[in-house]
C-alpha positions in Angstrom: 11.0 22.2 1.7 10.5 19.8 -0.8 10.8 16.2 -1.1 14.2 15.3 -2.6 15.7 18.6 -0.4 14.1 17.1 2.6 15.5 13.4 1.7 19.5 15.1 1.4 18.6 16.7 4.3 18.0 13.9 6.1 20.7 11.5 4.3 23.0 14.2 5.6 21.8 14.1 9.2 21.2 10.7 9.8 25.2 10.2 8.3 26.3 12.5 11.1 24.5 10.9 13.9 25.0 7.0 12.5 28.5 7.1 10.6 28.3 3.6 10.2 25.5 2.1 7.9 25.6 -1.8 8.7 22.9 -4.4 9.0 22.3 -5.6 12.2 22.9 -9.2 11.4 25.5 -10.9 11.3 26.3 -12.7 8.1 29.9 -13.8 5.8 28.5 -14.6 2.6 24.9 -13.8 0.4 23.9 -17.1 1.3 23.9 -16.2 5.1 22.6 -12.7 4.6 19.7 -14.2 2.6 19.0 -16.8 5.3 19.5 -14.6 8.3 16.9 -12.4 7.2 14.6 -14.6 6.0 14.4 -16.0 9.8 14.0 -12.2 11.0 10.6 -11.8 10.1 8.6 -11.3 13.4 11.8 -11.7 15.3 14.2 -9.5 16.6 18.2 -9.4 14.7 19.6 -10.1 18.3 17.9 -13.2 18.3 18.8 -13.9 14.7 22.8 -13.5 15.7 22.0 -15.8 18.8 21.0 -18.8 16.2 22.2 -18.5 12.9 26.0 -19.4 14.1 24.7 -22.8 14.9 23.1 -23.0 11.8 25.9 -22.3 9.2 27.6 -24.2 11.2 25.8 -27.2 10.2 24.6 -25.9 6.9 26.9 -23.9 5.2 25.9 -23.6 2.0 22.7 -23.9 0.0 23.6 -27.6 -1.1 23.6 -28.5 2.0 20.4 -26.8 3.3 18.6 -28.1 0.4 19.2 -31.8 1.7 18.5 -30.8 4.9 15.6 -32.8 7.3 12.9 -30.0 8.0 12.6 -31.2 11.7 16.9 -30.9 12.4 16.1 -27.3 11.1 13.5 -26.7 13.3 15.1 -27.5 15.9 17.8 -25.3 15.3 15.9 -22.5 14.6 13.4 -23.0 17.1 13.5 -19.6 19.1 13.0 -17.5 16.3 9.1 -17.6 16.2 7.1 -19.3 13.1 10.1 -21.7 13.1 7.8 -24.2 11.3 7.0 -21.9 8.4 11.0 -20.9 8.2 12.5 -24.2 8.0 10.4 -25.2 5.2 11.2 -21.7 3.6 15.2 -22.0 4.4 15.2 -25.5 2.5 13.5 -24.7 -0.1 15.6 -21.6 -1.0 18.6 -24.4 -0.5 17.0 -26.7 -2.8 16.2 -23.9 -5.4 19.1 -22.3 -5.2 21.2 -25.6 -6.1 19.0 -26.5 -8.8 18.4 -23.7 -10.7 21.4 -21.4 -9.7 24.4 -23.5 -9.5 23.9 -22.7 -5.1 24.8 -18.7 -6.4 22.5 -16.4 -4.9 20.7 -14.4 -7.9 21.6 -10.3 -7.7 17.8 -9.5 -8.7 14.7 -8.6 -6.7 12.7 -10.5 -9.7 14.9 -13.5 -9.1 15.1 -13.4 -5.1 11.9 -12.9 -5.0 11.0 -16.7 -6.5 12.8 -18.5 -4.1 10.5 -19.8 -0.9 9.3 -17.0 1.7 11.7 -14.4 -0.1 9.7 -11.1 -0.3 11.2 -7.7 -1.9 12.5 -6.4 1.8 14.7 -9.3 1.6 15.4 -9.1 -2.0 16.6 -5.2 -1.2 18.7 -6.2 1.1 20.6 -8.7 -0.5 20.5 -6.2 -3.8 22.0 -3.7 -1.9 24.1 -4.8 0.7 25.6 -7.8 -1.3 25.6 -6.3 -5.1 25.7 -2.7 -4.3 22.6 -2.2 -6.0 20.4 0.7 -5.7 17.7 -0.6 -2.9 14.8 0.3 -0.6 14.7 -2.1 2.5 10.8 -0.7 3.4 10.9 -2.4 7.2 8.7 -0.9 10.2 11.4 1.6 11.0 11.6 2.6 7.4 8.0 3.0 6.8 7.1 4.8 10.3 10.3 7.5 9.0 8.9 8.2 5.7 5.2 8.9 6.6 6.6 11.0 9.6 8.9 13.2 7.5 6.0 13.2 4.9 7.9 11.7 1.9 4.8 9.2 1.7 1.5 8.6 3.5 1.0 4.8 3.5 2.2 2.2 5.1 2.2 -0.5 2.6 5.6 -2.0 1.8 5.9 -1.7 -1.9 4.1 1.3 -2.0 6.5 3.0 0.3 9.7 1.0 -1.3 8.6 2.5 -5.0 7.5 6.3 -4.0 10.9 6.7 -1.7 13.0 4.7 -5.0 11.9 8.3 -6.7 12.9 10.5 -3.6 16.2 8.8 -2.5 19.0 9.1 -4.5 20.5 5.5 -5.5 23.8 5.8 -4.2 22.5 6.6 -1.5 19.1 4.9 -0.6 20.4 1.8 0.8 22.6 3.2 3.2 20.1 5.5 4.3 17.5 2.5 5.1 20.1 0.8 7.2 20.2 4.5 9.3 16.3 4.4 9.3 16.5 1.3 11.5 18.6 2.6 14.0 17.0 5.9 14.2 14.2 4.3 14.5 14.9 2.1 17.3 17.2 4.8 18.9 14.9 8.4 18.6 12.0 8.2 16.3 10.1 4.9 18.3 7.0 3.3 17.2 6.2 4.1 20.9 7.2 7.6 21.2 9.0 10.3 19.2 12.3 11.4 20.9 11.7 14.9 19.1 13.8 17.2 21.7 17.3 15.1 20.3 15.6 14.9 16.9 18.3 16.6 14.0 15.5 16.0 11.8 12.8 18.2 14.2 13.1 21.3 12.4 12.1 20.1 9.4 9.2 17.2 10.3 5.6 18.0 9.3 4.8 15.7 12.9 6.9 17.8 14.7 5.7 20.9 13.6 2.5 20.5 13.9 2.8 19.9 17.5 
């Protein structure tokens, strides 16, 4: 099977078994999405959920994160690992937003990816989820599902995100990386592969070769 049959083939099944294709976070605006994620590096979306209500609730837009005190968002943000590094970041994209993009958050990866501690998983996300743009979130989950189906054989992020832009149709691509998560989390674990409830099995270079 080829590459692009294998990818509708698994669009198809991963459609069936997760109907719904939602990010994990919980968010109401792009401004929210774009922070939430930001603080879910090294940290788990449950945890993100846990804070970011007491966050927004405090700052709710970029204008007012970008005259935020550092040390108030620390403290906020506390539990969410490398909180020094994030509240710096989650400023800075507040300051930067206000000042350069009337406090809109830009529908680009080139543009998300100026603003402080944005990478291109981020920028995807927002892209997709927020503008309905074609994207490629490449997170763990993503990248552990396309070298174990064979679509790519690296694990670097932008190397995976630009081989599986050429694989995944567009309309489809984001939807399917939101799956990836919880397939990945649910059957296809970094610890072990759940390959006996697997509707991908029949067709997985891993499982075959087993």
């Amino acid at each position: 099977m080829r590459k692009k049959e294998l990818a509708h083939f698994a669009i198809e099944s991963l459609e069936k078994l997760y109907p719904d294709a939602i990010c994990s976070l919980q968010y109401d605006d792009a401004f929210q999405l774009l922070i939430a994620t930001r603080l879910s590096a090294q940290c788990t979306d449950a945890r993100v959920n846990m804070v970011t209500p007491a966050l927004f609730e405090r700052f709710p837009d970029a204008e007012s994160m970008g005259k935020a005190e550092i040390s108030e968002v620390e403290e906020l943000i506390k539990t969410c690992g490398l909180y020094k590094t994030k509240a710096k970041d989650l400023v800075g994209i507040g300051k930067m937003l206000t000042e350069e993009y009337g406090g809109i958050v830009p529908d680009t990866i080139e543009e998300l990816t100026r603003l402080p501690g944005v990478g291109r998983k981020t920028a995807n996300l927002v892209c997709g989820d927020i503008y309905k743009k074609a994207a490629v979130v490449a997170d763990t989950h993503f990248i552990r599902l396309s070298n174990r189906l064979g679509f790519v054989d690296t694990t670097d992020p932008l190397k995976v995100e630009m081989q599986m832009r050429k694989i995944l149709p567009s309309d489809k691509s984001n939807d399917f990386c939101h799956r990836a998560v919880l397939f990945g989390r649910d059957i296809c674990t970094a610890r072990k592969a759940f390959c006996e409830r697997c509707p991908l099995a029949e067709h997985c270079p891993k499982k075959i070769k087993k």
